[in-house]
Every structure is written in C-alpha cells, then in structure tokens.
C-alpha positions in Angstrom: -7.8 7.9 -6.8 -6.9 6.6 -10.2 -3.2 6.0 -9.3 -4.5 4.2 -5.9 -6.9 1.7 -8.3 -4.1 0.6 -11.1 -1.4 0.7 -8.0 -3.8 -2.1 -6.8 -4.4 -3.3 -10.2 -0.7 -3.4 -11.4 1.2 -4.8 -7.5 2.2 -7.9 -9.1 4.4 -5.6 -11.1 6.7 -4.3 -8.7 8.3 -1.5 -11.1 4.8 -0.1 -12.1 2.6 -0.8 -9.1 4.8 0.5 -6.1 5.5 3.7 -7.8 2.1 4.6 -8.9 0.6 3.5 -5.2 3.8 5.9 -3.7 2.5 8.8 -6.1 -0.7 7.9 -5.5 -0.1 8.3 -2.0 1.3 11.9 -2.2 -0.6 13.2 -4.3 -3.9 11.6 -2.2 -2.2 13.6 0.5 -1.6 16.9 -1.0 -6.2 16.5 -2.1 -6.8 16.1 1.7 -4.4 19.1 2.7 -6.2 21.0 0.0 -9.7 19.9 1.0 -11.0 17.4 -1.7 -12.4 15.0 1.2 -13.9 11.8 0.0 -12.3 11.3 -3.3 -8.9 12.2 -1.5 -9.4 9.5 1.0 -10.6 6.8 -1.5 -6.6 7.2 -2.8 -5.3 7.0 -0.4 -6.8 3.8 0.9 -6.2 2.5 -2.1 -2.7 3.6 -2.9 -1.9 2.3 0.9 -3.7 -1.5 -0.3 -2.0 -1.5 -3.3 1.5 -0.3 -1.8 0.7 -3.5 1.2 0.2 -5.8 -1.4 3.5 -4.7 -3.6 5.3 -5.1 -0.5 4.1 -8.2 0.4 4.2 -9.3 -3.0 8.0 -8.1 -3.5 8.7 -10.1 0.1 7.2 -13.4 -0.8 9.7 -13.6 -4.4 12.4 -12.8 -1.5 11.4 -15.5 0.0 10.8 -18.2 -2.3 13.9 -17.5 -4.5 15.9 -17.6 -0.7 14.4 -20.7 -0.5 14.6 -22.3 -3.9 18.5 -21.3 -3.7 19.0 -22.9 -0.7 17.2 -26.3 -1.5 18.6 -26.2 -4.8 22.1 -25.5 -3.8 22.5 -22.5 -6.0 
C-alpha cells in the first residue's frame, strides 16, 4: 500500500512514480494471493491510479512537445 500512495504522490515523475506504482502492483498482488485482503487491495487501487495517471501524464508531454515541434518548426 505504501508504494501504491507515493506512486500516486510521485506520477508527475515518470522515472520514480511508474516504477513504484509497477512494484506496487506486484507486490499488491503477490498480498492478495497470500491472503492479506484489505490492505492488499488498497495497493493495488492505488498503484493502478497512480500507474493511470503516470501514463496519462507521460502521454500528455508526448503530446505537447509533438505539438510545440510542429508549430514551432523544430
């Protein structure tokens, strides 16, 4: 669950929020499998929102530096 809360806290840091929200995710996983219910399910829900919003986050920079290069002729 702690890896799931700073993967949300840290998105806007691709290098250090999608790989604790991945781990997260795993190891949220392997709790569930081995029957830690509730906390194991608070990470994961929170490892998946903080790997959406890395993703989306990442996606958007795609986006505006496609853009910015394009209107700026780079």
């Amino acid at each position: 669950m702690v890896l799931g809360i700073t993967s949300i806290a840290f998105c806007w840091f691709p290098y250090l929020g999608l790989p604790m929200a991945i781990v997260g995710l795993i190891l949220s996983i392997l709790g569930q499998r081995k029957g830690e219910g509730p906390i194991a399910m608070a990470g994961l829900v929170c490892s998946i929102i903080g790997l959406a919003i890395g993703l989306i986050w990442i996606i958007a920079i795609i986006i505006i530096v496609a853009n910015a290069s394009y209107y700026y002729g780079w």
